[in-house]
C-alpha positions as MATLAB code, in Angstrom:
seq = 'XXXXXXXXXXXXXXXXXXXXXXXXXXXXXXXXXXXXXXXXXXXXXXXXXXXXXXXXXXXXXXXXXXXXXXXXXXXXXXX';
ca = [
       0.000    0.000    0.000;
       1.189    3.166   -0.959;
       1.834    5.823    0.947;
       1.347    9.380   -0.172;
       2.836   12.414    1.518;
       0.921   16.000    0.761;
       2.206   17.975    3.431;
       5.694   19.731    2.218;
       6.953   20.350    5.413;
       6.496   16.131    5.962;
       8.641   15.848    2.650;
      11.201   17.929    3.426;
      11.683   16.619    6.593;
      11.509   13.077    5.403;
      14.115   14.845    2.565;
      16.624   15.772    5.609;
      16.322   12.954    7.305;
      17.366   10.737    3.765;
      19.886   12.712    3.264;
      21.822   12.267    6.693;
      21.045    8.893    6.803;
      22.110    8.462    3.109;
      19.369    6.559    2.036;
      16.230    6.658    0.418;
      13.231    9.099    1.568;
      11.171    5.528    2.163;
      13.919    4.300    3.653;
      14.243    7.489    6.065;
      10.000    7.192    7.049;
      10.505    3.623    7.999;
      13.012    4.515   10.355;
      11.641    7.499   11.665;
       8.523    5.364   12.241;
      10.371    2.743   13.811;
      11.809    5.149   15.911;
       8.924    6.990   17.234;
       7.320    3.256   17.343;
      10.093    2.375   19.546;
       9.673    5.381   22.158;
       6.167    5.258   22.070;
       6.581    1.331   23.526;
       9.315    2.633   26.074;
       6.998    4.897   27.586;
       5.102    1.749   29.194;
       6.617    0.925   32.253;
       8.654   -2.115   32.628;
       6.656   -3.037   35.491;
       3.704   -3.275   32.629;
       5.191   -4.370   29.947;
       6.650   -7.637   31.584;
       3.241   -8.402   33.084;
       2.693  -11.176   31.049;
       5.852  -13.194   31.664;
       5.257  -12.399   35.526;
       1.156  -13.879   35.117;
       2.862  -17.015   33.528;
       5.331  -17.075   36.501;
       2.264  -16.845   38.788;
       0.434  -19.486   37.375;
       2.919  -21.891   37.272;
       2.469  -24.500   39.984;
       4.391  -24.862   43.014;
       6.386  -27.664   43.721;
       5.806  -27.092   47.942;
       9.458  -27.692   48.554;
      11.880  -24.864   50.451;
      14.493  -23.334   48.668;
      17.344  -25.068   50.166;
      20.297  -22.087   50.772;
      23.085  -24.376   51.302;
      22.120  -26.127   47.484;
      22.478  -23.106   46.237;
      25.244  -21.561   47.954;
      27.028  -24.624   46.782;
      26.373  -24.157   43.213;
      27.602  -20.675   43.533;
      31.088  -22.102   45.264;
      30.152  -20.691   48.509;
      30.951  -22.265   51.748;
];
């Protein structure tokens, strides 16, 4: 799909932005698009964003044994 920019201050911008980057115009809106895309997604906390990793961490089932500090001070060569 096509893409069709009517605004002149968009083009010359997109224009600039090709031109430092040394690439095409297209080029230069996918990766000011990207970019913005990008920035947009970082302004989600992390807290948020990992929420679904830590939901399948919750649901996973316990095993109902205690974590056992000398195991793992052992596996971490610690007396």
């Amino acid at each position: 799909m096509a893409l069709n920019i009517r605004s002149r201050q968009v083009d010359a911008l997109a224009e600039k932005l090709a031109a430092r980057k040394r690439v095409t115009k297209t080029e230069a809106v996918r990766i000011a698009l990207e970019n913005e895309l990008r920035r947009s997604r970082d302004e989600v906390p992390l807290w948020e964003r990992l929420k679904p990793l830590r939901d399948r961490v919750a649901a996973a089932q316990s095993t109902g044994l205690a974590a056992d500090k000398a195991f793992f001070d052992e596996l971490n060569g610690e007396d």
